[in-house]
Biotite code that builds the C-alpha atoms (Angstrom):
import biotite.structure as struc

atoms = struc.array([
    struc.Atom([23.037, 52.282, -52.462], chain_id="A", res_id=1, res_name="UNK", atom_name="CA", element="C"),
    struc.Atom([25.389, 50.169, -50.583], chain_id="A", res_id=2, res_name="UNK", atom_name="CA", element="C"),
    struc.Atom([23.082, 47.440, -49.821], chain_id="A", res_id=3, res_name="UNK", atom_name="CA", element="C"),
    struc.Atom([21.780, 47.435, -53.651], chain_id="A", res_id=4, res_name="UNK", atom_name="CA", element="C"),
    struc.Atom([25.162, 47.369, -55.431], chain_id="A", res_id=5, res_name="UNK", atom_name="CA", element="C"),
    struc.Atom([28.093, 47.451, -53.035], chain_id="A", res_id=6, res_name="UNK", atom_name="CA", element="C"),
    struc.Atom([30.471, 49.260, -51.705], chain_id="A", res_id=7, res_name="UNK", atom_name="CA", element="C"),
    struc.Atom([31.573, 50.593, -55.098], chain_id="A", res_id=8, res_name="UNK", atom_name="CA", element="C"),
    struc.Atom([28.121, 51.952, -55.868], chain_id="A", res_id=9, res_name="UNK", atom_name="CA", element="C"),
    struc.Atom([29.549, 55.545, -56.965], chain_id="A", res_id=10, res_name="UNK", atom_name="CA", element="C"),
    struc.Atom([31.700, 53.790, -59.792], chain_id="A", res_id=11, res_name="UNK", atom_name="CA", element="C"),
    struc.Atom([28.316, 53.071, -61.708], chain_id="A", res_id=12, res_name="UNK", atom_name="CA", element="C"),
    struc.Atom([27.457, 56.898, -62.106], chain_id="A", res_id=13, res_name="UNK", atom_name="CA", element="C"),
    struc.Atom([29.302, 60.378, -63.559], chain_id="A", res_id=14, res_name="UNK", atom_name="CA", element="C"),
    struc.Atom([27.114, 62.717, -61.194], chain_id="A", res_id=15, res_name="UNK", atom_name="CA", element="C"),
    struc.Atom([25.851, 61.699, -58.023], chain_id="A", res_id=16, res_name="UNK", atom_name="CA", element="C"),
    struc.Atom([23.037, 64.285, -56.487], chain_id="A", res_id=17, res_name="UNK", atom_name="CA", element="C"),
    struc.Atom([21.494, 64.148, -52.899], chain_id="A", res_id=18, res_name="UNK", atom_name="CA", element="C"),
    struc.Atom([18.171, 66.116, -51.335], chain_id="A", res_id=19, res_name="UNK", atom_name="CA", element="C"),
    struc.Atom([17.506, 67.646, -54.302], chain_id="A", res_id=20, res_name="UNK", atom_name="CA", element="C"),
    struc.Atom([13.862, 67.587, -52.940], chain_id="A", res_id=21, res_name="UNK", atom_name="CA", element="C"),
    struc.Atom([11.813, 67.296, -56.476], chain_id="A", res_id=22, res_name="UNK", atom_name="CA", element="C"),
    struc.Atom([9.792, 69.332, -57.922], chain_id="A", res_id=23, res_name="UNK", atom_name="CA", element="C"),
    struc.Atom([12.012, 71.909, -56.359], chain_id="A", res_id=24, res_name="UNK", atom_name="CA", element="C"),
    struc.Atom([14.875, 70.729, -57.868], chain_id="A", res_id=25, res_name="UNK", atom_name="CA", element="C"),
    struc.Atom([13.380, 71.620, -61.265], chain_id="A", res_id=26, res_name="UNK", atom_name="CA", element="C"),
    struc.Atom([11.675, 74.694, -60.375], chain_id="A", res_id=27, res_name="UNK", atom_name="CA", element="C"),
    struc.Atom([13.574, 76.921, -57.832], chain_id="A", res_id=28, res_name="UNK", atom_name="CA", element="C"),
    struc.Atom([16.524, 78.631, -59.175], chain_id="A", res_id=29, res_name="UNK", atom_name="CA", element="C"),
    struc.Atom([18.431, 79.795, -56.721], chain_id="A", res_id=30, res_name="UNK", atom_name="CA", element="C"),
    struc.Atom([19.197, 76.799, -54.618], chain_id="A", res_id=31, res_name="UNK", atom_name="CA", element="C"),
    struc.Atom([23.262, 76.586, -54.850], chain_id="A", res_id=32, res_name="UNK", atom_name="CA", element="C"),
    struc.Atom([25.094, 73.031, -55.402], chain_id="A", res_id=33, res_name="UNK", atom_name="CA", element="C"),
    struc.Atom([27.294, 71.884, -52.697], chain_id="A", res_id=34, res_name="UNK", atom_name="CA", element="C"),
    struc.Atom([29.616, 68.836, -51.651], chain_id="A", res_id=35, res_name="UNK", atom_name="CA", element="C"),
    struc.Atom([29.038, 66.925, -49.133], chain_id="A", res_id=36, res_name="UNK", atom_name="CA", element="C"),
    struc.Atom([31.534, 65.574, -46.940], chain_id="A", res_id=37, res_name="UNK", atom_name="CA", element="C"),
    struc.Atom([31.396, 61.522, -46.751], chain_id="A", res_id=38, res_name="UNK", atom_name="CA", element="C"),
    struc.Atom([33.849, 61.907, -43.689], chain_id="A", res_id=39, res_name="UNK", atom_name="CA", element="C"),
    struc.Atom([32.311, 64.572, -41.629], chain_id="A", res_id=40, res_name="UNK", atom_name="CA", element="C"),
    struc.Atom([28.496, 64.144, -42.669], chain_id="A", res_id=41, res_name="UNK", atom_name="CA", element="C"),
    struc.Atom([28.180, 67.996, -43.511], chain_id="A", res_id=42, res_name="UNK", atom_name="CA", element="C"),
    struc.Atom([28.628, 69.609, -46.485], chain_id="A", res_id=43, res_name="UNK", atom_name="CA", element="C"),
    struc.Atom([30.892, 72.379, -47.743], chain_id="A", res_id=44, res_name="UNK", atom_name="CA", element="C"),
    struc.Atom([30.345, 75.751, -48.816], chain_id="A", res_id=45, res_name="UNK", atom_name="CA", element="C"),
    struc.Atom([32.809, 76.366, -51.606], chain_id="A", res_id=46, res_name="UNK", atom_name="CA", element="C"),
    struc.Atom([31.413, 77.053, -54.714], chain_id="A", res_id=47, res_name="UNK", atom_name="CA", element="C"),
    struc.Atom([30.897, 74.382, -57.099], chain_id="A", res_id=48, res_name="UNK", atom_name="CA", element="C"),
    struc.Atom([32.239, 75.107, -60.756], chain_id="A", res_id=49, res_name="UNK", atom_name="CA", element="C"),
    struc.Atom([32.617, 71.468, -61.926], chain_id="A", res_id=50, res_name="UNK", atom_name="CA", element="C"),
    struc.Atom([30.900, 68.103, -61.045], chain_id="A", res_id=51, res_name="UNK", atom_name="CA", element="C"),
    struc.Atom([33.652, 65.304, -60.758], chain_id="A", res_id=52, res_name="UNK", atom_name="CA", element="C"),
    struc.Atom([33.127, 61.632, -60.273], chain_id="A", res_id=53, res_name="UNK", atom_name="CA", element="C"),
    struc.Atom([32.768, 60.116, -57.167], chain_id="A", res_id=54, res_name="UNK", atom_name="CA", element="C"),
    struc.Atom([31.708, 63.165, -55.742], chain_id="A", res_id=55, res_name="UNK", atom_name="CA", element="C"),
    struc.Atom([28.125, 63.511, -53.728], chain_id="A", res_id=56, res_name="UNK", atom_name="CA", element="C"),
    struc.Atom([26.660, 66.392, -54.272], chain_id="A", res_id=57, res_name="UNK", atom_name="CA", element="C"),
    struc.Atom([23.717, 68.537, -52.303], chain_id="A", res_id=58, res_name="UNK", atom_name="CA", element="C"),
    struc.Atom([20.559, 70.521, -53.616], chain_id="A", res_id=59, res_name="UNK", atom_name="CA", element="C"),
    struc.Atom([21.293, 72.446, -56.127], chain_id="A", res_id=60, res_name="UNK", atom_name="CA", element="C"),
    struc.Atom([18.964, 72.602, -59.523], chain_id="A", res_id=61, res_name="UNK", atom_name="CA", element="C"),
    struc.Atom([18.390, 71.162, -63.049], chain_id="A", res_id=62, res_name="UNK", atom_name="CA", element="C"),
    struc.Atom([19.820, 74.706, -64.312], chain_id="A", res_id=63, res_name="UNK", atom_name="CA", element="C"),
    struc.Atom([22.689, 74.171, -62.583], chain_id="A", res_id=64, res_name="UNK", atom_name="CA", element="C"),
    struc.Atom([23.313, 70.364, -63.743], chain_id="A", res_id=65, res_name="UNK", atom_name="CA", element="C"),
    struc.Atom([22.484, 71.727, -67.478], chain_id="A", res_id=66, res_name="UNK", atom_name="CA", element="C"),
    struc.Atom([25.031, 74.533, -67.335], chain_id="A", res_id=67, res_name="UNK", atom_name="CA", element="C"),
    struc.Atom([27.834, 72.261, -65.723], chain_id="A", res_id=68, res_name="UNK", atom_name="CA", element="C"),
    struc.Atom([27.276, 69.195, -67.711], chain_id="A", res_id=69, res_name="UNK", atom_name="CA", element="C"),
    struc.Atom([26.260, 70.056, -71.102], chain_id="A", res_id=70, res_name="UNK", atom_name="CA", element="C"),
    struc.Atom([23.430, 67.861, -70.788], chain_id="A", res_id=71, res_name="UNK", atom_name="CA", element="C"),
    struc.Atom([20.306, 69.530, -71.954], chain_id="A", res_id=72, res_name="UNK", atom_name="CA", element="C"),
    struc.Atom([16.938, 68.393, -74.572], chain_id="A", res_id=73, res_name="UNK", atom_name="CA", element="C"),
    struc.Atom([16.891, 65.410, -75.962], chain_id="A", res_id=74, res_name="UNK", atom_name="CA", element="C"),
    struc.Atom([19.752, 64.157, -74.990], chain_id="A", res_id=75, res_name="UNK", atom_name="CA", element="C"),
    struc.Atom([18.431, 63.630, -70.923], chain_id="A", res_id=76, res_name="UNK", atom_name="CA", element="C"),
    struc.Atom([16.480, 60.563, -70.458], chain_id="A", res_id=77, res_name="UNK", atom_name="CA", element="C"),
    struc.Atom([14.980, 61.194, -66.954], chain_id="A", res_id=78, res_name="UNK", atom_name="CA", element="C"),
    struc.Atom([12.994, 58.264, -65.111], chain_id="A", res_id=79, res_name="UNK", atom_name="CA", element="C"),
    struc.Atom([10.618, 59.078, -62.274], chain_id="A", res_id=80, res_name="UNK", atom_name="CA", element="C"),
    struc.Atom([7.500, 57.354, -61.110], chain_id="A", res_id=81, res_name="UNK", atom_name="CA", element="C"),
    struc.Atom([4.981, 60.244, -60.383], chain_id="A", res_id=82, res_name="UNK", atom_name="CA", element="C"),
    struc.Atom([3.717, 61.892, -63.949], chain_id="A", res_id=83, res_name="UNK", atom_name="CA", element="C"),
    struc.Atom([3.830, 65.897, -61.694], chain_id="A", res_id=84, res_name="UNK", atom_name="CA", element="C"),
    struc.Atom([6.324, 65.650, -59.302], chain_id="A", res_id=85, res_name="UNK", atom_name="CA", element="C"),
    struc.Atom([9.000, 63.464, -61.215], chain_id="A", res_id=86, res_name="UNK", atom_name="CA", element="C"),
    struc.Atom([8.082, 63.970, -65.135], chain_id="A", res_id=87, res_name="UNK", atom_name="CA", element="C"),
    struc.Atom([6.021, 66.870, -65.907], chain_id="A", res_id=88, res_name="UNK", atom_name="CA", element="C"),
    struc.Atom([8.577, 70.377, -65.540], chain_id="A", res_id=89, res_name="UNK", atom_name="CA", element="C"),
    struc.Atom([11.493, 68.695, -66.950], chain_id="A", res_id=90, res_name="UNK", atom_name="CA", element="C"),
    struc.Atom([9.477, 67.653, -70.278], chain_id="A", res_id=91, res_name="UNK", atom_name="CA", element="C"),
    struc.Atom([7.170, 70.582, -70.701], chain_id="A", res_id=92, res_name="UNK", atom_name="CA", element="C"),
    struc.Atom([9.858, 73.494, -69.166], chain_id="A", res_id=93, res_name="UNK", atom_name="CA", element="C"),
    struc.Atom([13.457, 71.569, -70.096], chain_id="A", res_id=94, res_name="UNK", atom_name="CA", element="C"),
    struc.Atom([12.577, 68.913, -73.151], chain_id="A", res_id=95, res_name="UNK", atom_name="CA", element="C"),
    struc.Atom([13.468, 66.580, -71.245], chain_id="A", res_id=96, res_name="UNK", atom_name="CA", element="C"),
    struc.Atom([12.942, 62.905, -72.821], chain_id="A", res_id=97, res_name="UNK", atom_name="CA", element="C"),
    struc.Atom([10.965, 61.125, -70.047], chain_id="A", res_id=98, res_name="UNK", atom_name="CA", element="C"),
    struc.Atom([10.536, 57.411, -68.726], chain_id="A", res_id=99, res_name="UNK", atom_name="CA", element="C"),
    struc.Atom([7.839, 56.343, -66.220], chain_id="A", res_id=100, res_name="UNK", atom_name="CA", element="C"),
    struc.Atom([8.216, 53.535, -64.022], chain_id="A", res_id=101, res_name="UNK", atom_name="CA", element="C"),
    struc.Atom([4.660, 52.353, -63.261], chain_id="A", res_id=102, res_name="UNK", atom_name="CA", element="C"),
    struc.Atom([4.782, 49.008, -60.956], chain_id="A", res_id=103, res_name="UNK", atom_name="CA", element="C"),
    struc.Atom([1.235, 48.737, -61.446], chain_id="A", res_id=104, res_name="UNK", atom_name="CA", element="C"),
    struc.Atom([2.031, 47.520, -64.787], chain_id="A", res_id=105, res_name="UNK", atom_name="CA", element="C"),
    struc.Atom([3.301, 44.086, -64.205], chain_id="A", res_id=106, res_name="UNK", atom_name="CA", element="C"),
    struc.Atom([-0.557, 43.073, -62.852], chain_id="A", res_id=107, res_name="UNK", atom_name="CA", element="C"),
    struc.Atom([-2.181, 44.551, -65.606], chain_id="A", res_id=108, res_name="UNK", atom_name="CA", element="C"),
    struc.Atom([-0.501, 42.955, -68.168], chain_id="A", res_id=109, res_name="UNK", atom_name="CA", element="C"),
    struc.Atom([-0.573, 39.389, -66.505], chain_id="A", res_id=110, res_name="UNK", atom_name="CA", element="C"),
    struc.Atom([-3.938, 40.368, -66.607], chain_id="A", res_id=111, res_name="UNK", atom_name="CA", element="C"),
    struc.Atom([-4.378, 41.547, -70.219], chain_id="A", res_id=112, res_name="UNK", atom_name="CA", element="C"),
    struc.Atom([-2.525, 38.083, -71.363], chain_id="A", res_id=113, res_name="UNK", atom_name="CA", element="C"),
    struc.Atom([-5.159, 36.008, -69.772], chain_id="A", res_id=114, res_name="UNK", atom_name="CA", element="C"),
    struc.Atom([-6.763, 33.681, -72.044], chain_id="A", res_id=115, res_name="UNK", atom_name="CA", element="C"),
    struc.Atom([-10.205, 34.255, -70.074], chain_id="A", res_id=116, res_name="UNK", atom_name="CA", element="C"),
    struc.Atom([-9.645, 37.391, -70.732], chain_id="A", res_id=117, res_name="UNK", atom_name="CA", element="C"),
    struc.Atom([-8.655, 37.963, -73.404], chain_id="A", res_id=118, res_name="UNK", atom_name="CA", element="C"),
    struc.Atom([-11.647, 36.068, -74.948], chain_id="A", res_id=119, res_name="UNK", atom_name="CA", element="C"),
    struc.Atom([-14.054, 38.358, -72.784], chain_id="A", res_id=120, res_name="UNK", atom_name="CA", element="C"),
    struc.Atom([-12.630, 41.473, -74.202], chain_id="A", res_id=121, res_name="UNK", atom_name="CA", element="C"),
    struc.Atom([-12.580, 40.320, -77.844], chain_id="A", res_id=122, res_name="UNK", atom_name="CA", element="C"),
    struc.Atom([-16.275, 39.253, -77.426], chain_id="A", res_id=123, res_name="UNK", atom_name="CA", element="C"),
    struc.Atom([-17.177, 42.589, -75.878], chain_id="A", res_id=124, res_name="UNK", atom_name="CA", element="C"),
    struc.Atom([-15.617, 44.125, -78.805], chain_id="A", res_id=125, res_name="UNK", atom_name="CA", element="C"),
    struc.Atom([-18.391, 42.373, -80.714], chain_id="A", res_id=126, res_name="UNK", atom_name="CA", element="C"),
    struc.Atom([-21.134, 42.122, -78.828], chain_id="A", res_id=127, res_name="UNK", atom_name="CA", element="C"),
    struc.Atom([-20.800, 46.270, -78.832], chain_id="A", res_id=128, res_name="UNK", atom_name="CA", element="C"),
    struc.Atom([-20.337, 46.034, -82.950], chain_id="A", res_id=129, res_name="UNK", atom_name="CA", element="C"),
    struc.Atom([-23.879, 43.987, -82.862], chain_id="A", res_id=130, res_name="UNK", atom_name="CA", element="C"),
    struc.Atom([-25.588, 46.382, -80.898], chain_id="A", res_id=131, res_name="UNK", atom_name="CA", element="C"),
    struc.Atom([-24.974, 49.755, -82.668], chain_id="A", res_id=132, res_name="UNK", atom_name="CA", element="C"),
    struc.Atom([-25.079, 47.886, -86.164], chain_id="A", res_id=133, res_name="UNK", atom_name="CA", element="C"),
    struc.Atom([-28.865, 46.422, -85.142], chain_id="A", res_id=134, res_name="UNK", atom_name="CA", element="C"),
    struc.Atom([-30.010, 49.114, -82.805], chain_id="A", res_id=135, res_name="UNK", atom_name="CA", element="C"),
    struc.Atom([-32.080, 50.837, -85.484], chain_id="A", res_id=136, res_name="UNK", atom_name="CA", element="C"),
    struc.Atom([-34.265, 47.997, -85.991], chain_id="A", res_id=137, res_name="UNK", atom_name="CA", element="C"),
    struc.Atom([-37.345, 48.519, -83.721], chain_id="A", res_id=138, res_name="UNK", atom_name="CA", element="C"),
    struc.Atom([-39.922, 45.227, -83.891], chain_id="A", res_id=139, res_name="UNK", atom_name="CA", element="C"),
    struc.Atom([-40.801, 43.583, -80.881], chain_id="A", res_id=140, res_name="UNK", atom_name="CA", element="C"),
    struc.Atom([-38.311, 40.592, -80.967], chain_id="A", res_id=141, res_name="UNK", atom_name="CA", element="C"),
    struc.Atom([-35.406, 42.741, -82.001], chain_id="A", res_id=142, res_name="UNK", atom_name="CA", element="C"),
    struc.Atom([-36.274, 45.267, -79.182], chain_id="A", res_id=143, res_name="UNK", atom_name="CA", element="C"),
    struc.Atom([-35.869, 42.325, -76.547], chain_id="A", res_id=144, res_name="UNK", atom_name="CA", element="C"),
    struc.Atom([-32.642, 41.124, -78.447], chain_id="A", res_id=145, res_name="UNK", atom_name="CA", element="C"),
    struc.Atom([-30.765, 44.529, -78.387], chain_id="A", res_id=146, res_name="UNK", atom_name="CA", element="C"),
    struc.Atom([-31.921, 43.978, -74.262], chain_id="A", res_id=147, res_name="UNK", atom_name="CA", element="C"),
    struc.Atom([-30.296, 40.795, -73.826], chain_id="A", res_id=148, res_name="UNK", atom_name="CA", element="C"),
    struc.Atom([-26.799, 42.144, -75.383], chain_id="A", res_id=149, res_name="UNK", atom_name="CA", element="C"),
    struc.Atom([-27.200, 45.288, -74.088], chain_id="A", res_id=150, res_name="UNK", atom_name="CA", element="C"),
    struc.Atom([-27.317, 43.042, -70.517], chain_id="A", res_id=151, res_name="UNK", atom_name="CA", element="C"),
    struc.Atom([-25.028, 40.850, -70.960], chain_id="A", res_id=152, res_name="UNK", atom_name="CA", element="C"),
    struc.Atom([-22.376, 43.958, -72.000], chain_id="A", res_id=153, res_name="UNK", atom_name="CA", element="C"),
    struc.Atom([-22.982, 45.230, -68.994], chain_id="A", res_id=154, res_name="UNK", atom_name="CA", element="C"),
    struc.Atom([-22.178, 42.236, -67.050], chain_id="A", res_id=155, res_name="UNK", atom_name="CA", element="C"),
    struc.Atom([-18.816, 41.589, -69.401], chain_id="A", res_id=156, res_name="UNK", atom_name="CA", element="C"),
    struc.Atom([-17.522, 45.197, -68.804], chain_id="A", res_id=157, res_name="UNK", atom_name="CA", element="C"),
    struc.Atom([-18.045, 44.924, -64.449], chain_id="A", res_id=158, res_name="UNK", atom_name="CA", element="C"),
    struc.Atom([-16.623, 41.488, -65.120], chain_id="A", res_id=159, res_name="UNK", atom_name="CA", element="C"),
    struc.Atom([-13.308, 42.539, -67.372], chain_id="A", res_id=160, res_name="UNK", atom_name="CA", element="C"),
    struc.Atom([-13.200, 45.736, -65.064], chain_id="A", res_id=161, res_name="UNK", atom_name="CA", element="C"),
    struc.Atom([-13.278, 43.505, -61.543], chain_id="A", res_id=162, res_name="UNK", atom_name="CA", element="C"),
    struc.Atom([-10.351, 41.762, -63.175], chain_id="A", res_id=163, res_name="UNK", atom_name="CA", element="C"),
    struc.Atom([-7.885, 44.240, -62.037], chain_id="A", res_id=164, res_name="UNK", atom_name="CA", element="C"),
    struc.Atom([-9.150, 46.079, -59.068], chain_id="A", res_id=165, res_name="UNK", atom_name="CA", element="C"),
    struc.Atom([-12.354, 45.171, -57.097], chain_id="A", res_id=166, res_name="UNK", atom_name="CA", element="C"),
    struc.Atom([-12.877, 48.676, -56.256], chain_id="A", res_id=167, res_name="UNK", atom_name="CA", element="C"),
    struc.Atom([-11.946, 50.935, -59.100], chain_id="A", res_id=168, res_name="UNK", atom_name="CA", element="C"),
    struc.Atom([-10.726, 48.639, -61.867], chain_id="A", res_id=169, res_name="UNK", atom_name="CA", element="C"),
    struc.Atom([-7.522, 49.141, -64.126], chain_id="A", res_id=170, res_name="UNK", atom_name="CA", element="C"),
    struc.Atom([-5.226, 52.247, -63.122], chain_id="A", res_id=171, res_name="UNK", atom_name="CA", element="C"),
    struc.Atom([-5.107, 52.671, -66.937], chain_id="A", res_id=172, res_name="UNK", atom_name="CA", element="C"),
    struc.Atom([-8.687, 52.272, -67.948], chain_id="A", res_id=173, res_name="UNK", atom_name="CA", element="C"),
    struc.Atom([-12.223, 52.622, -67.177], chain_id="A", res_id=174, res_name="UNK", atom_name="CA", element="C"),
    struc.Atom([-14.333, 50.760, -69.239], chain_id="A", res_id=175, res_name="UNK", atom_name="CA", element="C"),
    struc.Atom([-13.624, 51.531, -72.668], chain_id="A", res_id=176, res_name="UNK", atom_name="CA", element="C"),
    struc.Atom([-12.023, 55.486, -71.984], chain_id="A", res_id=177, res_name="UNK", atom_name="CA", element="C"),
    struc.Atom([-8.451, 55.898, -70.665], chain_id="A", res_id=178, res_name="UNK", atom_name="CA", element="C"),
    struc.Atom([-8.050, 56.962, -67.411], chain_id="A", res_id=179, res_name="UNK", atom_name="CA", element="C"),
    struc.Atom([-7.476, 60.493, -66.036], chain_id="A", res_id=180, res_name="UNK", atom_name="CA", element="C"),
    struc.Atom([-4.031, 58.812, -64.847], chain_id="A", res_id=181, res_name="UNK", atom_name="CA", element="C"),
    struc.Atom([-3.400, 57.285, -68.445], chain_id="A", res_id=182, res_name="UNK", atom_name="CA", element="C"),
    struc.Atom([-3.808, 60.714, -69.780], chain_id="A", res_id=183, res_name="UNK", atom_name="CA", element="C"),
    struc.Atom([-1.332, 62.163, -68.343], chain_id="A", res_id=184, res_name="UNK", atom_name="CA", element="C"),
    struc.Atom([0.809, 59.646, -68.538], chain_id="A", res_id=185, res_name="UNK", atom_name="CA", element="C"),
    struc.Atom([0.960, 59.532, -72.569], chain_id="A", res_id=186, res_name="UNK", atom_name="CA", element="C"),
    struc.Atom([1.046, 63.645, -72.094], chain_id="A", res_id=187, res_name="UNK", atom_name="CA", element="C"),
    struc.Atom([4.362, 64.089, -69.674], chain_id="A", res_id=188, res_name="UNK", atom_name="CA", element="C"),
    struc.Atom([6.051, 60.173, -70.001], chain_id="A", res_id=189, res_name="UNK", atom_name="CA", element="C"),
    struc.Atom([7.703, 59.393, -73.653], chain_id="A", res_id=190, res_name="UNK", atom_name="CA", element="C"),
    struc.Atom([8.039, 55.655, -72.167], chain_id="A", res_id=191, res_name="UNK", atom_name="CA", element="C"),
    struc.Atom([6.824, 53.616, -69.357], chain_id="A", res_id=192, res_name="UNK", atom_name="CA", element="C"),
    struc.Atom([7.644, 50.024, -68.024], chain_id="A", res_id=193, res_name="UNK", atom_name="CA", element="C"),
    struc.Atom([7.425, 48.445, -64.906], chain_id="A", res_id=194, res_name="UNK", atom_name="CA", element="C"),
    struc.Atom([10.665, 48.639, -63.365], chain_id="A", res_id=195, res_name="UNK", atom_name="CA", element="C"),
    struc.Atom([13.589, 50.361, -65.079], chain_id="A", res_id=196, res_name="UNK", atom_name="CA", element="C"),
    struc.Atom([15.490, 46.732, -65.089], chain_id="A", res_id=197, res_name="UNK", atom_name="CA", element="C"),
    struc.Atom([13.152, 45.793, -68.061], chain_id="A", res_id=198, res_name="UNK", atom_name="CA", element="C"),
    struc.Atom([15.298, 48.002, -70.113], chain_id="A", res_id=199, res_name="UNK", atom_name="CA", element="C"),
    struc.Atom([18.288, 45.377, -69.793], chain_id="A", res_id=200, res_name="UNK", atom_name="CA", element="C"),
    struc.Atom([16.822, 43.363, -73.033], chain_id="A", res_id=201, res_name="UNK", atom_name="CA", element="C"),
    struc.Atom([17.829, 46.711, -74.985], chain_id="A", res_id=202, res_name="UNK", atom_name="CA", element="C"),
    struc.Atom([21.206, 47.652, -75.873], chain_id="A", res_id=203, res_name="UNK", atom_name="CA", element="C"),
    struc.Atom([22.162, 51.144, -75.327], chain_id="A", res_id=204, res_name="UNK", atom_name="CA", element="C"),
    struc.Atom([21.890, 51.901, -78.508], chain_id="A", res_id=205, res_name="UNK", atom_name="CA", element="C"),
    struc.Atom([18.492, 50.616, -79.088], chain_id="A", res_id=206, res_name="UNK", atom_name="CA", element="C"),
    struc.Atom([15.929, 53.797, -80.224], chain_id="A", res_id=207, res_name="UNK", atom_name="CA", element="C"),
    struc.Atom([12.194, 53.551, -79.502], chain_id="A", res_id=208, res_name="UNK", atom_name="CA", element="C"),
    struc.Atom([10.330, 54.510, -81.984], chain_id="A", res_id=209, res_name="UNK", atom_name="CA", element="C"),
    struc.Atom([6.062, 56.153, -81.340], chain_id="A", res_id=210, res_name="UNK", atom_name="CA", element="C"),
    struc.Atom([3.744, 53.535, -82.939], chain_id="A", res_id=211, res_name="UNK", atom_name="CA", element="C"),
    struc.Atom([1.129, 56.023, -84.763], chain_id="A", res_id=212, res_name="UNK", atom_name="CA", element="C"),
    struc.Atom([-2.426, 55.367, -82.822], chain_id="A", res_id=213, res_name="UNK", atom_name="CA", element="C"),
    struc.Atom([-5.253, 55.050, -84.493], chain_id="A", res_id=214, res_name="UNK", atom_name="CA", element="C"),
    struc.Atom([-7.973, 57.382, -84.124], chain_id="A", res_id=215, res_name="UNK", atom_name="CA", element="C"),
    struc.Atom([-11.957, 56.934, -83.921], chain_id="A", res_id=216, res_name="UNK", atom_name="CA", element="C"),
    struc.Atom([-12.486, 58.649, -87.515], chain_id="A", res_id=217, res_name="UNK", atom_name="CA", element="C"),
    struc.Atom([-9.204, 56.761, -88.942], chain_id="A", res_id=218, res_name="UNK", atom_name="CA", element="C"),
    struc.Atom([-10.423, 53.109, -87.961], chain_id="A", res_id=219, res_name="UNK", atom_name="CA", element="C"),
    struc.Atom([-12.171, 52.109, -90.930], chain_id="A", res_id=220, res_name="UNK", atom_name="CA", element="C"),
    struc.Atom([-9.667, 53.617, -93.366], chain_id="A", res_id=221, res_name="UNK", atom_name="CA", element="C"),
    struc.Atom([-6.712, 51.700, -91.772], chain_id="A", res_id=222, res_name="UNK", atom_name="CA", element="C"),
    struc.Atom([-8.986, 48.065, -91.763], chain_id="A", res_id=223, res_name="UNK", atom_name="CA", element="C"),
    struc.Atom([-10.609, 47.954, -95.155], chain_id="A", res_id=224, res_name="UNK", atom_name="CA", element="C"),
])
């Protein structure tokens, strides 16, 4: 923390909390909080009844930190970047709002702003749309028609999926389902960024609000 900020790093937080070892820090509850000594590298065994500032702290649980701090629900805004070990007990055991940082998502959206494609997707989009409107019509010519798109879908999806990873594609999509990884993403993270320095174009008083997703059966009723 020196090298990031300075010597005066402490100054920029109210509690400061070493090893606290995640997930065990959210799940064990017996773990006592204790100082540690800056001077002596050890720490000491009196009991902790108060967290003051400028003080580093050892171990200890989220229990603990709730019960001293008064900080508890909604009110936490926790950041992690793994969805189990970092974001998934303090949302689903504490209520814990929750933030993902996901460096990942700086390619992908370089990606996803390419004109190329960008163009690729939207014609994907309709080259699908053609398909299932026409695939009921069953003479000869139509039959090798439906073939052709049906090919060259196949070629735009490897092609829009090689965009991101060679191997495996996007981290946050395969093909046209959300990833195993996305899922449980949108199920433990509230919001997610790339780094948690993007949130400097907010004020601190700036609320987020959930966009309402459209669903499969909802589409057409939204777009008439």
């Amino acid at each position: 923390m020196t090298y990031l900020v300075g010597e005066d790093w402490k100054n920029y937080f109210d509690v400061v909390i070493v090893q606290a070892r995640k997930p065990r820090f959210f799940t064990d509850e017996s773990r006592p909080l204790r100082i540690y000594d800056e001077i002596e590298d050890t720490q000491l065994w009196d009991r902790v009844t108060k967290l003051q500032k400028g003080v580093i702290y050892l171990e200890g649980t989220v229990k603990q930190l709730q019960d001293l701090t008064g900080w508890s629900g909604h009110q936490v805004l926790y950041f992690g970047d793994h969805p189990y070990s970092d974001l998934a007990d303090v949302t689903l055991e504490h209520g814990w709002r929750t933030g993902a940082i996901i460096k990942e998502l700086t390619h992908e959206i370089e990606n996803l702003n390419n004109p190329t494609f960008k163009r690729n997707a939207n014609w994907l989009q309709m080259l699908t749309a053609l398909i299932e409107d026409h695939q009921d019509y069953v003479n000869s010519d139509n039959v090798d028609l439906l073939k052709a798109w049906m090919h060259e879908r196949d070629l735009l999806r490897n092609e829009i999926k090689q965009v991101f990873n060679h191997q495996f594609g996007s981290v946050f999509r395969t093909y046209h389902n959300p990833t195993y990884f996305s899922r449980r993403l949108f199920r433990f993270a509230d919001i997610y960024m790339s780094s948690i320095t993007n949130l400097l174009n907010y004020s601190t008083n700036h609320t987020f609000y959930p966009r309402r997703g459209v669903m499969p059966h909802e589409y057409t009723s939204y777009f008439m």
